[in-house]
VEXGUKOL-584435 format. One line per field, with one value per residue (C-alpha): x, y, z. Coordinates in nm, 3 decimals. Each point is the difference from the previous one (the first is absolute). Example, Ala and Ser with C-alpha at 12.3 -4.5 7.8 and 13.67 -1.06 7.14 Angstrom:
// VEXGUKOL-584435
x = [1.230 / 0.137] .
y = [-0.450 / 0.344] .
z = [0.780 / -0.066] .
This chain:
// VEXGUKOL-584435
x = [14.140 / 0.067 / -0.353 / 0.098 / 0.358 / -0.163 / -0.255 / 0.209 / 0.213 / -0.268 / -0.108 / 0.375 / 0.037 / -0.324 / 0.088 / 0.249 / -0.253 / -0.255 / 0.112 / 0.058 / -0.364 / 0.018 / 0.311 / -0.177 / -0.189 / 0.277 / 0.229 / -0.289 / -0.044 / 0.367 / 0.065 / 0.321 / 0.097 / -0.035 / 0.391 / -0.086 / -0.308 / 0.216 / 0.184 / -0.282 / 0.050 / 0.366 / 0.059 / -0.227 / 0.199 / 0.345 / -0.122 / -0.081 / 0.344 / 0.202 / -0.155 / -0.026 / 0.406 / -0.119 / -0.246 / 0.219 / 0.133 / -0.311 / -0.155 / 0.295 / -0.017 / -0.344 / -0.343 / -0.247 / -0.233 / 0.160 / 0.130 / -0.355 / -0.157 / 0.261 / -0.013 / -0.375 / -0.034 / 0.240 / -0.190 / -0.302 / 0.214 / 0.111 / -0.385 / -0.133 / 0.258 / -0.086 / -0.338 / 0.006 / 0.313 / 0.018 / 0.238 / 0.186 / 0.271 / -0.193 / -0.154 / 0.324 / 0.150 / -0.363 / 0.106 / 0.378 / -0.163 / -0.195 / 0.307 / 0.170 / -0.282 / -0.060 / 0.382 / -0.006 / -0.324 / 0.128 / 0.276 / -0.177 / -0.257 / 0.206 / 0.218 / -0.290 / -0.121 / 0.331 / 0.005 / -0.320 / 0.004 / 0.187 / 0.249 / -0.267 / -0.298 / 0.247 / -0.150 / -0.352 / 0.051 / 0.156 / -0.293 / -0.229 / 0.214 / -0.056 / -0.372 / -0.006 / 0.259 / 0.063 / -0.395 / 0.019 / 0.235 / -0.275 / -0.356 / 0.183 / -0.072 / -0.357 / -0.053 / 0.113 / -0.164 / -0.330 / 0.122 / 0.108 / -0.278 / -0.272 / 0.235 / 0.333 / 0.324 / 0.072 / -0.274 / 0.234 / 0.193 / -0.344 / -0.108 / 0.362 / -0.013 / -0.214 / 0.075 / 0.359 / -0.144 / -0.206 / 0.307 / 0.206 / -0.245 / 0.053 / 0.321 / 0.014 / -0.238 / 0.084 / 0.364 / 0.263 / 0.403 / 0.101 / 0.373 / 0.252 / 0.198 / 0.395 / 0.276 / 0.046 / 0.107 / -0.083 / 0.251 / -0.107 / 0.241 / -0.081 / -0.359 / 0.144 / 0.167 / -0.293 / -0.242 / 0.228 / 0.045 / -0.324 / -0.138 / 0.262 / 0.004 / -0.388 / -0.031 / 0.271 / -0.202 / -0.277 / 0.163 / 0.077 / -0.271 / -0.223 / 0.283 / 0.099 / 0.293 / 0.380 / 0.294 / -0.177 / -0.179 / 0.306 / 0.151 / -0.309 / 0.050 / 0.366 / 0.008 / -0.327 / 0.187 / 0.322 / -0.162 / -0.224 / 0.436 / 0.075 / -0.270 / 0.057 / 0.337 / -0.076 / -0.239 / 0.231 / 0.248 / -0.231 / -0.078 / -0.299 / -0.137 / -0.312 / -0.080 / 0.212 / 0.136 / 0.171 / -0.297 / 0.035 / 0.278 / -0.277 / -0.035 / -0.402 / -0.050 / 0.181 / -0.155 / -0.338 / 0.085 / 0.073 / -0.298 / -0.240 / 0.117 / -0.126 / -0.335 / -0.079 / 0.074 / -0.218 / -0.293 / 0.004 / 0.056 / -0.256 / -0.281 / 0.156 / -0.052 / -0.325 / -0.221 / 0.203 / -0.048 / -0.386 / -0.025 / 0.244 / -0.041 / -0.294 / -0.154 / -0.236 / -0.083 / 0.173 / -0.248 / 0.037 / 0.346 / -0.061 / -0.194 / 0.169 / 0.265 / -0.171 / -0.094 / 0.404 / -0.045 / -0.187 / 0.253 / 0.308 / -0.188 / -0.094 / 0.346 / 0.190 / -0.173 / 0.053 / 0.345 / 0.092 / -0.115 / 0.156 / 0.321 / -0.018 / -0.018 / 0.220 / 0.225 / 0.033 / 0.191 / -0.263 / -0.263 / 0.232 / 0.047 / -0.370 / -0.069 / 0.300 / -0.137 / -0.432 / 0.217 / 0.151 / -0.268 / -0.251 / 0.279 / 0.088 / -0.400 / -0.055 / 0.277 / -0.150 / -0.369 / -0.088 / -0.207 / -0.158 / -0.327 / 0.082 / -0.275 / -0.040 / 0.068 / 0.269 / 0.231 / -0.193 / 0.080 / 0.377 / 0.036 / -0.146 / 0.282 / 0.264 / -0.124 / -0.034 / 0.406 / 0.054 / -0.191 / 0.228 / 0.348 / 0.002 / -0.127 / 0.154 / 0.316 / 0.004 / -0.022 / 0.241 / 0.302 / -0.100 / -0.016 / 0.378 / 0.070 / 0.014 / -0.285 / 0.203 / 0.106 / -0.388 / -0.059 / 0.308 / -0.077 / -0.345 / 0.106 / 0.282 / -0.239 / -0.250 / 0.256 / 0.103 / -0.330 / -0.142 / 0.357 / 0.025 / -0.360 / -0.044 / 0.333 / -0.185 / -0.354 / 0.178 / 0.185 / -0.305 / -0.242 / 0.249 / -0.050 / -0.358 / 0.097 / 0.265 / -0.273 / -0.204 / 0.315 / -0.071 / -0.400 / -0.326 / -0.029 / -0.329 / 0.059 / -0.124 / 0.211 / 0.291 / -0.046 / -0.090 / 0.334 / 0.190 / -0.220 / 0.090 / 0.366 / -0.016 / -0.151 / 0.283 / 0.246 / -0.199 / 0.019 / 0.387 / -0.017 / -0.216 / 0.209 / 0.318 / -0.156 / -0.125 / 0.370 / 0.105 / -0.260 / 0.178 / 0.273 / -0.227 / 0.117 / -0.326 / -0.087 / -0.270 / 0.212 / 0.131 / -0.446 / -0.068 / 0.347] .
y = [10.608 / 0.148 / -0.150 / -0.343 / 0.023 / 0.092 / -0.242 / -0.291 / 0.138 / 0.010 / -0.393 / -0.114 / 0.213 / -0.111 / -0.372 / 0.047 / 0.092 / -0.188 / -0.332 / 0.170 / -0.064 / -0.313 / -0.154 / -0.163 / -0.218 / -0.103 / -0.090 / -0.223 / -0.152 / -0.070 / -0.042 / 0.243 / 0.239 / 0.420 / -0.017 / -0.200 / 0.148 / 0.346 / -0.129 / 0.109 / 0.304 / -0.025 / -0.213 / 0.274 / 0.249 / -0.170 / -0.067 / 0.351 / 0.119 / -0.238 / 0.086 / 0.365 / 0.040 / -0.115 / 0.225 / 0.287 / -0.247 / -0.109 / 0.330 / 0.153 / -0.360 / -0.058 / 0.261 / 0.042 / -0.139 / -0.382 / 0.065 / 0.064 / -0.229 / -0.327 / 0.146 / -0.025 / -0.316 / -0.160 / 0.147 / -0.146 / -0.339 / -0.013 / 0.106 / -0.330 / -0.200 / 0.154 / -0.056 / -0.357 / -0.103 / -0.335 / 0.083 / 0.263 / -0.014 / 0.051 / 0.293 / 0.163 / -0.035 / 0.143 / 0.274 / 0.044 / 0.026 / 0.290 / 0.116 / -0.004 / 0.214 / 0.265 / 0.019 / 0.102 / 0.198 / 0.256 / 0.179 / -0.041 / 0.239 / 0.232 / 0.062 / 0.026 / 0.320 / 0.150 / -0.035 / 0.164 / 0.284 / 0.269 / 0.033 / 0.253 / -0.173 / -0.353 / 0.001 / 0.054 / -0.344 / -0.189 / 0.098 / -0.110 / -0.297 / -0.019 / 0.048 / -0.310 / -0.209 / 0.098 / -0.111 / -0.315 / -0.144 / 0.129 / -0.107 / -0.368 / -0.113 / 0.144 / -0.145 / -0.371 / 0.046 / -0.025 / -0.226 / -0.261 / 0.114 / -0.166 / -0.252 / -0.187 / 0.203 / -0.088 / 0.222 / 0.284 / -0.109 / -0.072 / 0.373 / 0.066 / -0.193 / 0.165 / 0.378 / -0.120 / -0.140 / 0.344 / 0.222 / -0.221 / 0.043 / 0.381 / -0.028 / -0.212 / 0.261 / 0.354 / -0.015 / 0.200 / 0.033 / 0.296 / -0.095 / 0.052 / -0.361 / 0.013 / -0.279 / -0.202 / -0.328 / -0.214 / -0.128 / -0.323 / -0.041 / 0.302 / -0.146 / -0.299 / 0.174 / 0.242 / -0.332 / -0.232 / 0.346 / 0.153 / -0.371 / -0.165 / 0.290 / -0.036 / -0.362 / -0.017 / 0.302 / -0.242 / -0.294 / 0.197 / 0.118 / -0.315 / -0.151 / -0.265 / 0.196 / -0.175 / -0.001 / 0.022 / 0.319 / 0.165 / -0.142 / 0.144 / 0.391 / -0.023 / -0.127 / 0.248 / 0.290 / -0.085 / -0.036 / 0.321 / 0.173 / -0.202 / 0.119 / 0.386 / -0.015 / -0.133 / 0.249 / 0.271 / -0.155 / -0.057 / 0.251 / -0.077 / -0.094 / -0.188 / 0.259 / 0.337 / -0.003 / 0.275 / 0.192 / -0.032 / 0.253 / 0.195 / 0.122 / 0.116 / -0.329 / -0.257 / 0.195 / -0.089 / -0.347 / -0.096 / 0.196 / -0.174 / -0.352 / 0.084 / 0.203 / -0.344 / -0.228 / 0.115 / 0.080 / -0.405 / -0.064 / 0.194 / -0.124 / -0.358 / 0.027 / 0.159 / -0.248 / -0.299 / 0.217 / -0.006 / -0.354 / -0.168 / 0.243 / 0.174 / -0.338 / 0.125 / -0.081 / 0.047 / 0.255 / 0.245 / -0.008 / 0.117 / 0.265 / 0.084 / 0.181 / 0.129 / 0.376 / 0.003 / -0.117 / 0.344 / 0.165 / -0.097 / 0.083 / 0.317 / 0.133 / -0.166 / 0.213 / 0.307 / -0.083 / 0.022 / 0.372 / 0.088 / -0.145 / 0.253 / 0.280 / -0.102 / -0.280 / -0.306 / 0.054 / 0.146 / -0.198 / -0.332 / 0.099 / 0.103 / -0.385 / -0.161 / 0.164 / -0.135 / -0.356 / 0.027 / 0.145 / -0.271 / -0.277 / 0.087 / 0.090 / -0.451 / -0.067 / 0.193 / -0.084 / -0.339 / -0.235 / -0.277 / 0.209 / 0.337 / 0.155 / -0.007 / 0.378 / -0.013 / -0.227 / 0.163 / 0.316 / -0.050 / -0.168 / 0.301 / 0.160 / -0.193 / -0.047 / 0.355 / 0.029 / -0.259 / 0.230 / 0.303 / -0.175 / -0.295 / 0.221 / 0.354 / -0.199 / -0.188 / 0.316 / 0.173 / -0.277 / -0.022 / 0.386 / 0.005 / -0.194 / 0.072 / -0.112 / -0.276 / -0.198 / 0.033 / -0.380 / -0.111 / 0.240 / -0.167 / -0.322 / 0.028 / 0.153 / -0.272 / -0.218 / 0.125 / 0.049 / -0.370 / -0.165 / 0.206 / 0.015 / -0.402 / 0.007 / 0.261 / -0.209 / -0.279 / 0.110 / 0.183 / -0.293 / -0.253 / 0.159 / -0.146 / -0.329 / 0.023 / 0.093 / -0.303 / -0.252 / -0.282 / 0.101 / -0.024 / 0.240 / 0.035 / 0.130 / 0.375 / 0.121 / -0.125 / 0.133 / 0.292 / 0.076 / -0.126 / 0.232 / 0.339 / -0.077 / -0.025 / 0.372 / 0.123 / -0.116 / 0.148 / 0.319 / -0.013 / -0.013 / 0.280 / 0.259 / -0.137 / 0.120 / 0.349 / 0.052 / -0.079 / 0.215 / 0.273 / 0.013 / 0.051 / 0.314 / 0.228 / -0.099 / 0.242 / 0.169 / -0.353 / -0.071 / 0.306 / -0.044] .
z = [-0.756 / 0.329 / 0.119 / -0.142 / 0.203 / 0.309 / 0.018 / -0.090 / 0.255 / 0.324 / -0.166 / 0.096 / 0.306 / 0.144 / -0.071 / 0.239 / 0.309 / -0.094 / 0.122 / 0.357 / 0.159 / -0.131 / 0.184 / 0.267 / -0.192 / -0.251 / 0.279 / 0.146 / -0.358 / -0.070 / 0.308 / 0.035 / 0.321 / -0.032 / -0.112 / -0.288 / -0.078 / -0.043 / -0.264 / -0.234 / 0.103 / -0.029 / -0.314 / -0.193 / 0.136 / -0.086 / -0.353 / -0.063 / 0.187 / -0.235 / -0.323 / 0.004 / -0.069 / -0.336 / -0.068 / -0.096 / -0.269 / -0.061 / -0.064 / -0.195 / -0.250 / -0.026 / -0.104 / 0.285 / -0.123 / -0.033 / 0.346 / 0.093 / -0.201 / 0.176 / 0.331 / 0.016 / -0.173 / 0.326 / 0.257 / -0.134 / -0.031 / 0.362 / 0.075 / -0.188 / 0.277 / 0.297 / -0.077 / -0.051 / 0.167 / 0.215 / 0.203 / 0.152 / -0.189 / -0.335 / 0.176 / 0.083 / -0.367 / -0.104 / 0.213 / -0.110 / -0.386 / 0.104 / 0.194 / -0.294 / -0.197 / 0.264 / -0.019 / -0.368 / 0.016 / 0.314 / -0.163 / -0.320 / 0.077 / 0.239 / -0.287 / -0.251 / 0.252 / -0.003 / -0.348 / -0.099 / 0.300 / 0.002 / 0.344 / 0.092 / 0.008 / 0.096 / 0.346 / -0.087 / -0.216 / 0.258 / 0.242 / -0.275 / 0.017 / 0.360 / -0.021 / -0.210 / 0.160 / 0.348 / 0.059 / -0.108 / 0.315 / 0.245 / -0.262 / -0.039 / 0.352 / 0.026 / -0.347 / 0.078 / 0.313 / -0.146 / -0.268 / 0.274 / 0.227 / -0.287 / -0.205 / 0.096 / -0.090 / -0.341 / -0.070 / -0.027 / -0.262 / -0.139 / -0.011 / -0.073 / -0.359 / -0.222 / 0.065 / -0.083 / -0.324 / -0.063 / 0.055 / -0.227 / -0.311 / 0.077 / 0.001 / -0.328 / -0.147 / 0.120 / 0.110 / -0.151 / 0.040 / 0.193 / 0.057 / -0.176 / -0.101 / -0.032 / -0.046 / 0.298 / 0.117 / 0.275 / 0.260 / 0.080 / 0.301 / 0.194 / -0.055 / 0.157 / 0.306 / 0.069 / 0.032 / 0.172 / 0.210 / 0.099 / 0.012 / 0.210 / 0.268 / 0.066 / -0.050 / 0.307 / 0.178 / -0.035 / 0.166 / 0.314 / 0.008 / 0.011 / 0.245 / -0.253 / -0.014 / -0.033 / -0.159 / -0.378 / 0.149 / 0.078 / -0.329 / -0.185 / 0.137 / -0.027 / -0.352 / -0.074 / 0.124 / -0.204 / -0.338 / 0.066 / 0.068 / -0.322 / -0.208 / 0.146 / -0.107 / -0.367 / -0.035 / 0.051 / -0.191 / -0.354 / -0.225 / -0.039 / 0.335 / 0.022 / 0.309 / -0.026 / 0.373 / -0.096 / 0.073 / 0.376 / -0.014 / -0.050 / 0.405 / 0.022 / -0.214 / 0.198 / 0.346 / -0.197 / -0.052 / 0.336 / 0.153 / -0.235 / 0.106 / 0.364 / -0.113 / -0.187 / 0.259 / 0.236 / -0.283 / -0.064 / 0.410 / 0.118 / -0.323 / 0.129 / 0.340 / 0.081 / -0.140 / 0.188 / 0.304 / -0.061 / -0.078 / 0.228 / 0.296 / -0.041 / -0.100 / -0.259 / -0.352 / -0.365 / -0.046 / 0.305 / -0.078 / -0.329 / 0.098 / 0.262 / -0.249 / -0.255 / 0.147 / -0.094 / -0.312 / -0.080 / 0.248 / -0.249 / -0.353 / 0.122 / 0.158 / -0.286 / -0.208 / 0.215 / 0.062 / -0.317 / -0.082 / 0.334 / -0.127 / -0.336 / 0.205 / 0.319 / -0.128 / 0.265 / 0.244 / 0.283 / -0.163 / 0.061 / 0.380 / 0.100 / -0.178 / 0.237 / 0.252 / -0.029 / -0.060 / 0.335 / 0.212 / -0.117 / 0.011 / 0.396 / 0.056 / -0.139 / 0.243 / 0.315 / -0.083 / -0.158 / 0.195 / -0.074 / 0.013 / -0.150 / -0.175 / -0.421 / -0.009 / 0.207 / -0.213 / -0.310 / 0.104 / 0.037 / -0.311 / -0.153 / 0.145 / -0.146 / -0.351 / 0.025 / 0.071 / -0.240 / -0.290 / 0.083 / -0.018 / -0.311 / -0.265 / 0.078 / 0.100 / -0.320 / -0.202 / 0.183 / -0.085 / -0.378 / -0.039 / 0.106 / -0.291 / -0.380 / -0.208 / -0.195 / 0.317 / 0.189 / -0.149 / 0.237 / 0.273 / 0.030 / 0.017 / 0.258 / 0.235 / -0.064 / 0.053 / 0.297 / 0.154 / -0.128 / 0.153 / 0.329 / 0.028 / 0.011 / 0.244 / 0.183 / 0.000 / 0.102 / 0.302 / 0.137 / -0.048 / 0.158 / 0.356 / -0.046 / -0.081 / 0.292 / 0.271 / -0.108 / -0.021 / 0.204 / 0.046 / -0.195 / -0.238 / 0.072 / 0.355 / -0.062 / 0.316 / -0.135 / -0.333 / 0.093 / 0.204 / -0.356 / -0.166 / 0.218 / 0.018 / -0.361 / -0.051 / 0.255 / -0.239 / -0.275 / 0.216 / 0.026 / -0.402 / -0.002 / 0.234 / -0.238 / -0.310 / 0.209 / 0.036 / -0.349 / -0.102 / 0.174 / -0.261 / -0.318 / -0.198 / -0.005 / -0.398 / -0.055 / -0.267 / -0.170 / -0.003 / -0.164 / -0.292] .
């Protein structure tokens, strides 16, 4: 079962990379600018950050194994779009179905580990977990790169297909219930307010950021922002919440929340950026810029792994700076030193070094919030931190990509110079995140003991 949960788990979590490499081409096909293009980045993102305040409902009403079951069956639906879609609007809704899977399917199998581990062994599971899942942002470019590199980009919803159709007759076969089901309702408003919410802030984010931005921008984050306060406050006004708030009170977990909304935005900015860099800049092919990542694809299975039986024995706080720490040396280190021509090990070799910080902060992190919390409320712990991080972290992917799209305004896109100057501003904002969540870090309570409880 826990084999079943993580593999379905790297499917949907790869799906979200593994449309990167192939930007360039789609926007030639549709015919749509780098700021539209991100929106299938974005919309996935969104669609995940909106559903998962339902999963805690969802898990406490239904058996794991439907949840499973329906979750897999709409990935593979939104897979079937995207791969013959005619336009790029039927490719984005493609996307927002498996959006709306992978959001389902995360806290799914996070709780599932919790579940079955002891809090002993939790941070050996989540590095597991890691090993699994952390990979599959850094294999999805190299993998689409040779996809793309040999066939036209709907080939990767192509390979895509039928391992989602193997994993779901496992699933139908060998997949038990593990959690426990209790009376619950659904609250259809505050599923309402958290979509008009989380949707209407980065729609408006969106706007600005492709300079089509108004007065129905402005209108868009204001309203956003309001129903996000309005759904907060009915949240902590129900008794039974559709996400326990309540559990922000909670101080190491709400630290944890905010930390892991910047440790996930730049994960997805620096896995988005790179491979423009190559192609745009560096002007080579799909390929190289697949390749180009993947010595950190073994970099992040390995130290998510090891990250995880450090976190047993030292709980997370020093493990979360040391990662801060690899994420802003390599972050500054793009800023200072990307040409036009640097070398393949160069930029491999520094985005070793931040998958490498990435591996020692989302996992030990993770565990460290959820251990603070009683057993019967990990379901809602896991999804307001995967709320948090899918919501902040597509704010957070947003904002850092739009200083590309800002050096280019006005210019060919295809000008590697001026690319390549939106491209290093863009890491020195990443490195401002970094040194932010370095601080933050700073006020972790040493855990070791609440690892070992």
């Amino acid at each position: 079962m826990v084999a079943i949960a993580l593999a379905s788990s790297f499917l949907s979590v790869l799906t979200q990379f593994l449309l990167i490499t192939a930007f360039p081409k789609i926007m030639a096909e549709f015919e749509i600018n780098a700021s539209e293009v991100q929106w299938l980045t974005t919309s996935f993102m969104l669609a995940v950050a909106v559903l998962i305040p339902m999963t805690a409902y969802l898990i406490d009403k239904f058996k794991t194994r439907t949840l499973m079951i329906s979750a897999m069956f709409l990935f593979s639906l939104g897979t079937v779009l995207g791969l013959f879609s005619p336009s790029f609007e039927v490719l984005l809704a493609g996307r927002i179905i498996q959006g709306i899977s992978s959001g389902i399917m995360m806290p799914l199998m996070q709780t599932i580990l919790f579940l079955v581990y002891p809090r002993g062994k939790r941070g050996y599971a989540m590095g597991l977990a890691g090993l699994v899942i952390n990979v599959a942002p850094a294999i999805g470019p190299p993998i689409s790169g040779v996809l793309i590199n040999h066939f036209e980009w709907r080939s990767v919803f192509l390979f895509t297909l039928p391992v989602a159709a193997i994993i779901l007759i496992f699933i139908f076969l060998f997949m038990r219930n593990v959690t426990e089901q209790r009376d619950t309702e659904i609250d259809f408003l505050s599923i309402f307010l958290s979509s008009i919410g989380f949707g209407g802030v980065l729609y408006g984010v969106n706007m600005i950021e492709a300079e089509t931005a108004g007065s129905s921008a402005m209108i868009s984050i204001i309203a956003g922002f309001a129903a996000i306060l309005l759904f907060v406050v009915r949240q902590l006004r129900l008794k039974t919440p559709i996400l326990e708030l309540r559990l922000l009170k909670v101080p190491v977990f709400a630290l944890v929340a905010i930390i892991s909304i910047i440790s996930f935005s730049l994960l997805i900015s620096i896995e988005t950026i790179l491979p423009m860099y190559v192609q745009n800049a560096q002007q080579l092919s799909p390929l190289y810029a697949g390749i180009v990542v993947a010595p950190g694809a073994l970099t992040l299975a390995v130290m998510s792994l090891f990250a995880g039986n450090l976190y047993d024995k030292y709980g997370g706080k020093i493990i979360t700076i040391i990662g801060f720490v690899l994420l802003s040396v390599s972050t500054l280190w793009y800023y200072f030193g990307l040409e036009t021509t640097s070398s393949f090990l160069f930029t491999a070799f520094l985005f070793m070094v931040s998958m490498a910080g990435v591996a020692l902060i989302n996992m030990p992190l993770m565990t460290a919030g959820i251990n603070a919390l009683p057993d019967n409320l990990i379901a809602h712990g896991t999804a307001i931190i995967n709320t948090a991080r899918q919501f902040g972290g597509s704010l957070g992917l947003t904002f850092i990509i739009s200083f590309i799209t800002r050096a280019a305004a006005g210019n060919d896109m295809a000008d590697p110079l001026q690319f390549l100057q939106g491209v290093k501003t863009a890491f020195f904002v990443a490195f401002l995140f970094s040194v932010t969540g370095l601080l933050l870090s700073l006020l972790i309570k040493r855990d070791r003991q609440t690892a070992e409880n």
